[in-house]
C-alpha positions as CSV (number, residue, x, y, z in Angstrom):
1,X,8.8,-10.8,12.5
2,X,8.8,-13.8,10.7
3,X,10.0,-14.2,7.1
4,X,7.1,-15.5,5.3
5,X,5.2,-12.4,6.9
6,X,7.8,-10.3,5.1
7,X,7.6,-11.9,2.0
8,X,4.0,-11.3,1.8
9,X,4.0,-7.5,2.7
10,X,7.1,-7.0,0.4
11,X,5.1,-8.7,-2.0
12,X,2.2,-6.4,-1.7
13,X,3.9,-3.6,-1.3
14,X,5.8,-4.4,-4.8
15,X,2.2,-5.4,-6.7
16,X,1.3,-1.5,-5.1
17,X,4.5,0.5,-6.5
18,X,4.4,-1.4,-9.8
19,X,0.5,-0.4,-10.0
20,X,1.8,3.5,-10.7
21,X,-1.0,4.6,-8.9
22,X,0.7,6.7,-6.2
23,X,3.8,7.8,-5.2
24,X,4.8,5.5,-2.3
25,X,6.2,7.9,-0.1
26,X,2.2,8.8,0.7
27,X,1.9,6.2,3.4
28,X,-2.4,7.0,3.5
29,X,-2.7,6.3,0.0
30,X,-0.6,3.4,-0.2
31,X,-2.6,2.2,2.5
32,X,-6.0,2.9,0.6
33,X,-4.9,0.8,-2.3
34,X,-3.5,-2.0,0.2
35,X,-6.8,-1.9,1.4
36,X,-9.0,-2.1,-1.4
37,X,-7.1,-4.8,-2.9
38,X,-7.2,-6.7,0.2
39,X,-3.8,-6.7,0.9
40,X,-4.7,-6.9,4.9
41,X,-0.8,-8.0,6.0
42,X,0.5,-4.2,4.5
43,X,-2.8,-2.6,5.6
44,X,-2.0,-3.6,9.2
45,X,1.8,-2.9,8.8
46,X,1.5,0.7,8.1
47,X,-1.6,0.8,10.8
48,X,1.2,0.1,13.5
49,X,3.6,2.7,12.5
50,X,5.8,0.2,10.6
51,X,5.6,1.3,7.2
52,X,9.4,3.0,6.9
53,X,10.9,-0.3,7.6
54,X,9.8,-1.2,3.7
55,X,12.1,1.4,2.7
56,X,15.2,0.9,5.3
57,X,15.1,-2.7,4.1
58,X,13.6,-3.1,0.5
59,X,17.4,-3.9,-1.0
60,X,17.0,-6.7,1.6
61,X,13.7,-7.7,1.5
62,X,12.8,-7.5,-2.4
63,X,15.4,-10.3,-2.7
64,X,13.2,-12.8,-0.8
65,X,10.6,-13.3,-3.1
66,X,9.9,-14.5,-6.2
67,X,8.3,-12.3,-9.4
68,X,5.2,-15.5,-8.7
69,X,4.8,-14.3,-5.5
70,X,3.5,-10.3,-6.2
71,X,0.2,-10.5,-6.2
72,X,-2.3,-8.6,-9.1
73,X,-3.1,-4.8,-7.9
74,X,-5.9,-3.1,-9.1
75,X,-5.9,0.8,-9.3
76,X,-8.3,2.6,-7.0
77,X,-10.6,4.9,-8.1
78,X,-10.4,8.2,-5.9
79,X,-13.0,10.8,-7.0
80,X,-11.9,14.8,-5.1
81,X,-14.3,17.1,-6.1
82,X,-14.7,20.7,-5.2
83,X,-17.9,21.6,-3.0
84,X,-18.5,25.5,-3.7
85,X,-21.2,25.4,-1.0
86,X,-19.7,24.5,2.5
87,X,-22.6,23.4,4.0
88,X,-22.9,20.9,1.5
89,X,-20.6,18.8,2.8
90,X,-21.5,19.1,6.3
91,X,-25.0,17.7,6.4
């Protein structure tokens, strides 16, 4: 992978785990917010299976960029809600 690729979904994933949102060990979520704040380059990294590479190398890869190059996140607003009445949520 090249560097500047790895920059950019460092950089991303950084703008995530500084959001406080979620704790980045929940791939999904993180993956949610990626999504919704168009981060595409970490979307697509954790949609091939890649995502535990961020942690194996974050020491590494967090030293590569620059505090210009994280990105604005915006929180995501996740609404669970209990359905009493199965059927509900099936039709």
């Amino acid at each position: 992978m090249d560097v500047e690729k790895i920059k950019k979904i460092i950089a991303q994933y950084e703008a995530i785990r500084r959001l406080g949102q979620t704790n980045m060990f929940d791939k999904n979520m993180v993956q949610v917010i990626a999504y919704k704040n168009g981060f595409y380059e970490l979307t697509i990294f954790i949609e091939e299976g890649r995502y535990f590479e961020i942690f194996k190398n974050y020491g590494k890869w967090i030293k590569m960029i620059d505090e210009s190059d994280i990105p604005e996140a915006k929180p995501v607003r996740c609404e669970w809600e209990l359905v009493e009445d199965f059927e509900e949520v099936v039709e």
